[in-house]
N, C-alpha and C positions, 0 to 999 in steps of 0.2 A: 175630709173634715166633718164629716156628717154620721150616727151611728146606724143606718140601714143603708143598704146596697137599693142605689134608684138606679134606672133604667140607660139613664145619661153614663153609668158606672159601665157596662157595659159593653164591649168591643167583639166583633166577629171576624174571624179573618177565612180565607176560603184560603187553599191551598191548592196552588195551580199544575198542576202537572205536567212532566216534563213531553211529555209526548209517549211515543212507542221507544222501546228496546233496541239496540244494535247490540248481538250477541256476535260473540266470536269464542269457536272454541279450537285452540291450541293442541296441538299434540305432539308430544316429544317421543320422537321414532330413531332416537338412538340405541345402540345395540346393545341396553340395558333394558329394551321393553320390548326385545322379541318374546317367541310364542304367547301365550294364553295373555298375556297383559296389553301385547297392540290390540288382539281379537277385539277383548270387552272393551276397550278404549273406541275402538273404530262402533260398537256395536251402541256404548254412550252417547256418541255423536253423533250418530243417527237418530236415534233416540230426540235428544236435547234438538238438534235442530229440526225435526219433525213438528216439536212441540211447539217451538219459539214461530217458527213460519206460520203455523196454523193459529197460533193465539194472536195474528199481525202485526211479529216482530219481525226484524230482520237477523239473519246466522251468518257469520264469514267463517271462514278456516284456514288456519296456518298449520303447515305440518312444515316441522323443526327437529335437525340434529343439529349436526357439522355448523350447518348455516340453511336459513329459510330454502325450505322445497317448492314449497306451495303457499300462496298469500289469497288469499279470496276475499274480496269486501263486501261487508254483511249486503244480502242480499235474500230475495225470497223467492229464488228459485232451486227448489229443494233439493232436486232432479241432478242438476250440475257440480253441488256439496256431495250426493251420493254417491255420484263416479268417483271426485276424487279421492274422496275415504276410503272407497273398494281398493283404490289402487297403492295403499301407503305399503311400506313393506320399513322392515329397521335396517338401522346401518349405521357405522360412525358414531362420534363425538356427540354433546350437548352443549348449546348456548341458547339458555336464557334468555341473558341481554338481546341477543340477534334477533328472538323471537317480540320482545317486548316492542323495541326498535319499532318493528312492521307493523307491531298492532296498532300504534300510535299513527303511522302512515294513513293504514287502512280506517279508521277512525274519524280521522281528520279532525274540524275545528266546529261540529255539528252540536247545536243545542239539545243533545237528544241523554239519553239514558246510554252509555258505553260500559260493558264487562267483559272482562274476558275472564276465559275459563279455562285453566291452564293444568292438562292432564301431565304429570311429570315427576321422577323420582329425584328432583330435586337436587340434582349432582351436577354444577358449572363445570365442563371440563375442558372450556377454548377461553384464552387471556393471559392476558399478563396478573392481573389481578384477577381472576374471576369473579368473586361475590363483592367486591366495588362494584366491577362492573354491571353486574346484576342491580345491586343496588341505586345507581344512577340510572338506569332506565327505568328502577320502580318510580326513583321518584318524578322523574319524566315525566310519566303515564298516570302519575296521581296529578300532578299541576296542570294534566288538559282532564282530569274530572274522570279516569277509567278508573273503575273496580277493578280488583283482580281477586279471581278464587284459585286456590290451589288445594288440586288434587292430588294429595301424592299418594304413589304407589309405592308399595316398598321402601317408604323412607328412610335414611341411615342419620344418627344424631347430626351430621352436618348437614344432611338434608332438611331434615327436622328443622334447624333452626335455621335454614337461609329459608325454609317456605313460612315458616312465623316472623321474618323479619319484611317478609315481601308482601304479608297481607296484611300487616299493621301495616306498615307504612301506604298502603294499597284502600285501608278502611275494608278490607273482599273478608274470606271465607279461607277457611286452610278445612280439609278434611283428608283428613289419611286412612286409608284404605288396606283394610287387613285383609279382606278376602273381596277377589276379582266379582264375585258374585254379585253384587249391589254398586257395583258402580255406575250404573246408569242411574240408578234411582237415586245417587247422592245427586249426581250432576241435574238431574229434575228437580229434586228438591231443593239445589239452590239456584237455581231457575228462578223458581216459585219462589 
């Protein structure tokens, strides 16, 4: 009710910080990302969790076809993410959902910063329903607070669009990947 801005008009708010990061980066090692596509994926994730550890984040890893292979909860020791990435090889089916499932595990119910980062061509091929079921674990993973990014590799329009239905509903990141060459740098760049 007054025509100048006084001082009492005035309000500051600070904006409090969630704390550090828990990354996790996903990899789909089904027999649609053999040769040159697991390489730079496994070569991204070294990458990405070199960076997240040394910037005093935490990195887990799930490597996912058929059904989970490997579940690692974000952690910062580099050392033990390096071995298991050397050792991924492809094979089999893809489930999504199975992988989302674990990250939510691994995750838990922590006040912290949760993303995951999900290397994959975006093809459900275990379920009855597949892309429900996909989509009930996105929406899972978004009601305990995870981001999710998708990477896809070689996507096909149904891939396409179940990896823009899983990062909107996700609030994450979709980047699709035309050439294998820059795909560490996409997964740095949404790091950062």
């Amino acid at each position: 009710g007054h025509d100048s801005i006084e001082k009492d008009d005035l309000v500051s708010a600070e904006k409090k910080s969630k704390g550090k990061m828990e990354i996790i980066y996903a990899l789909d090692n089904s027999g649609s990302m053999k040769g040159d596509k697991i390489g730079v994926a496994k070569k991204a994730g070294v990458a990405l969790m070199y960076k997240a550890i040394t910037s005093g984040d935490s990195a887990g890893l799930i490597v996912f076809g058929a059904k989970v292979q490997k579940a690692i909860p974000p952690t910062k020791d580099f050392h033990s993410l390096l071995i298991e990435l050397t050792r991924i090889k492809t094979s089999g089916e893809t489930d999504i959902s199975g992988c989302i499932d674990a990250a939510v595990k691994l995750f838990g119910n922590q006040v912290k910063t949760k993303h995951l980062v999900l290397i994959t061509d975006a093809m459900q091929t275990i379920g009855k329903t597949p892309e429900k079921e996909v989509l009930e674990s996105i929406s899972m993973a978004a009601d305990m607070g995870i981001t999710i990014t998708v990477v896809g590799i070689g996507l096909n329009k149904e891939g396409e669009k179940l990896a823009k239905e899983i990062v909107n509903i996700s609030n994450g990141s979709l980047y699709e990947v035309r050439s294998l060459d820059n795909l560490d740098q996409i997964v740095i760049e949404d790091y950062y």
